[in-house]
DOVOZA-910695 format. One line per field, with one value per residue: residue in three letters; x, y, z of N, C-alpha, C in turn. Coordinates in nm, 4 decimals, m for minus. Layout:
N
res [ALA|...]
nX [X|...]
nY [Y|...]
nZ [Z|...]
caX [X|...]
caY [Y|...]
caZ [Z|...]
cX [X|...]
cY [Y|...]
cZ [Z|...]
This chain:
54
res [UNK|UNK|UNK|UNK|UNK|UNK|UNK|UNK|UNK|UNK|UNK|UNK|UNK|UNK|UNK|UNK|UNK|UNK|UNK|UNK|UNK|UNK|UNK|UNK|UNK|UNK|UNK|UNK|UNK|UNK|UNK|UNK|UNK|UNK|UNK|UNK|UNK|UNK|UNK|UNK|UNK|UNK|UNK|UNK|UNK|UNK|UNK|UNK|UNK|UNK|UNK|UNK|UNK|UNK]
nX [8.5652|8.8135|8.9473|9.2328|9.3452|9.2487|9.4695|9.7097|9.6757|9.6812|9.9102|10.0631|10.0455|10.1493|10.4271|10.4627|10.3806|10.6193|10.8412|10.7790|10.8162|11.0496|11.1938|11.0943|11.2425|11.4998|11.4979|11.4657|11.7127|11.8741|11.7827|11.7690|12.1100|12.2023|12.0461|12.1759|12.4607|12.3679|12.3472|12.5613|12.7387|12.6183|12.6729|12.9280|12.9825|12.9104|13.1388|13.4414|13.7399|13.9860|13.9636|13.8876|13.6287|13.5486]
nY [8.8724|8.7299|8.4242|8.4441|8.6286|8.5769|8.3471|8.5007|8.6790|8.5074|8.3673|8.6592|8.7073|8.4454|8.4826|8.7626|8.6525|8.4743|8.6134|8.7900|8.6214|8.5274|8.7895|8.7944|8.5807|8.6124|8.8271|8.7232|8.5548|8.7636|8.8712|8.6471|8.5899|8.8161|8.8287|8.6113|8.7173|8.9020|8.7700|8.6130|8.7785|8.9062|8.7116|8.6610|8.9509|8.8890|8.7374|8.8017|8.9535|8.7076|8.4790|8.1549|7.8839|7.5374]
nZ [8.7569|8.5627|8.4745|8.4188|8.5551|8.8277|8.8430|8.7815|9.0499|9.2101|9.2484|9.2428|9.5379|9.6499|9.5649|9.7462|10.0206|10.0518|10.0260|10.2634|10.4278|10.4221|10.5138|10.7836|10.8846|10.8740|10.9900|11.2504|11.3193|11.3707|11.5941|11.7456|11.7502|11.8454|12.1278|12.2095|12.2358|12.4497|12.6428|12.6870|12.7707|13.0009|13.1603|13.1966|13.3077|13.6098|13.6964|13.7936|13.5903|13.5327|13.6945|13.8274|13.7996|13.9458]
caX [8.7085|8.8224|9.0825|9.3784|9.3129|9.2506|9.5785|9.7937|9.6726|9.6818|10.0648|10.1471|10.0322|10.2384|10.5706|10.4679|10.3993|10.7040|10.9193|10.7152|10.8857|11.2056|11.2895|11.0563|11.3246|11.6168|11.4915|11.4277|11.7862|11.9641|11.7558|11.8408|12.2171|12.1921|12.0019|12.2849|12.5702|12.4195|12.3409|12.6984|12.7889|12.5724|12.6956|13.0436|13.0192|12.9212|13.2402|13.5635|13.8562|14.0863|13.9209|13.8588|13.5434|13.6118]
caY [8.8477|8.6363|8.3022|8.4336|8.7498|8.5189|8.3177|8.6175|8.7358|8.4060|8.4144|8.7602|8.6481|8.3654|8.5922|8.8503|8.5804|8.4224|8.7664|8.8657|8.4938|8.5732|8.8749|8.7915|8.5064|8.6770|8.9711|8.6401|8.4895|8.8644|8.8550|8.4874|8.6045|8.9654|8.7378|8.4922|8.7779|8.9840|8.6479|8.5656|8.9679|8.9582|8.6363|8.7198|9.0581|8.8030|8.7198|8.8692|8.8582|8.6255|8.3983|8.0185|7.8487|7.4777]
caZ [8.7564|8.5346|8.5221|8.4510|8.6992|8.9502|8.8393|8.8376|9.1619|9.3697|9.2122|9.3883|9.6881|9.7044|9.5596|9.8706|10.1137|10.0599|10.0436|10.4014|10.5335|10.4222|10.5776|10.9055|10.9059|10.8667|11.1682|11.3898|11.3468|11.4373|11.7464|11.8344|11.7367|11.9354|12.2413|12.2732|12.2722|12.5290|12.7648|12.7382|12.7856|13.1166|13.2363|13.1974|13.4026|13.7138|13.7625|13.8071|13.4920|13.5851|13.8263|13.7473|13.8438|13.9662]
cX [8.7337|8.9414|9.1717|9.3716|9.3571|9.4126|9.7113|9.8018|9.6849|9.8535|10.1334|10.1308|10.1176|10.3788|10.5783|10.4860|10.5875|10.8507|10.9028|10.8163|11.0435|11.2970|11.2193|11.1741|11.4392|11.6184|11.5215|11.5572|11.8874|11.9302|11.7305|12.0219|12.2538|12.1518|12.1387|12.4270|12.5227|12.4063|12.4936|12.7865|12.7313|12.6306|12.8638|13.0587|12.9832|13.0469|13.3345|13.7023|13.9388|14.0532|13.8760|13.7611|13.5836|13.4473]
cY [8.7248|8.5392|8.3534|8.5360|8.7000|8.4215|8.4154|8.6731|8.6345|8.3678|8.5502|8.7350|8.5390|8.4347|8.6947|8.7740|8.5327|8.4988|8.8109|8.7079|8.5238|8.6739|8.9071|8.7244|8.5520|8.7497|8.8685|8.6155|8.6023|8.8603|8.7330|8.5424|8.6957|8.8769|8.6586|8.5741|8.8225|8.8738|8.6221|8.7005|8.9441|8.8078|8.6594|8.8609|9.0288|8.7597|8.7562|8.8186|8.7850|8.4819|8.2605|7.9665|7.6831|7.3767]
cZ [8.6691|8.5508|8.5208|8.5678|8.8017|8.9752|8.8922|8.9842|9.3075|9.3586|9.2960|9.4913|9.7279|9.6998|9.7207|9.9763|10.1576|10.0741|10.2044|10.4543|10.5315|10.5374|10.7706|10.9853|10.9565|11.0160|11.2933|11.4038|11.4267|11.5501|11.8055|11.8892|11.8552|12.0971|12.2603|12.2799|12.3664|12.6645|12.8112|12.8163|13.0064|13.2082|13.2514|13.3127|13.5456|13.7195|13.6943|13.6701|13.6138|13.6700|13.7316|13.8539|13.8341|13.9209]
């Protein structure tokens, strides 16, 4: 194998790596986002519309 080979190829690996973080990222923040609507969803159907907690 020679230098540049090895150049080129330790180059895609960082382009992929950094592509694979991206959109791991992205999946994690919908299911932070998705997690914190249905918490509020399930805490909400504990108590009754209208009612005020003191």
């Amino acid at each position: 194998m020679n230098f540049e080979a090895g150049i080129s190829f330790i180059f895609f690996l960082i382009i992929f790596g950094f592509t694979n973080y991206l959109m791991m990222f992205r999946r994690y923040e919908n299911y932070i986002k998705k997690k914190k609507f249905l918490q509020k969803e399930k805490i909400s159907r504990l108590y009754p519309r209208g009612s005020f907690i003191f």
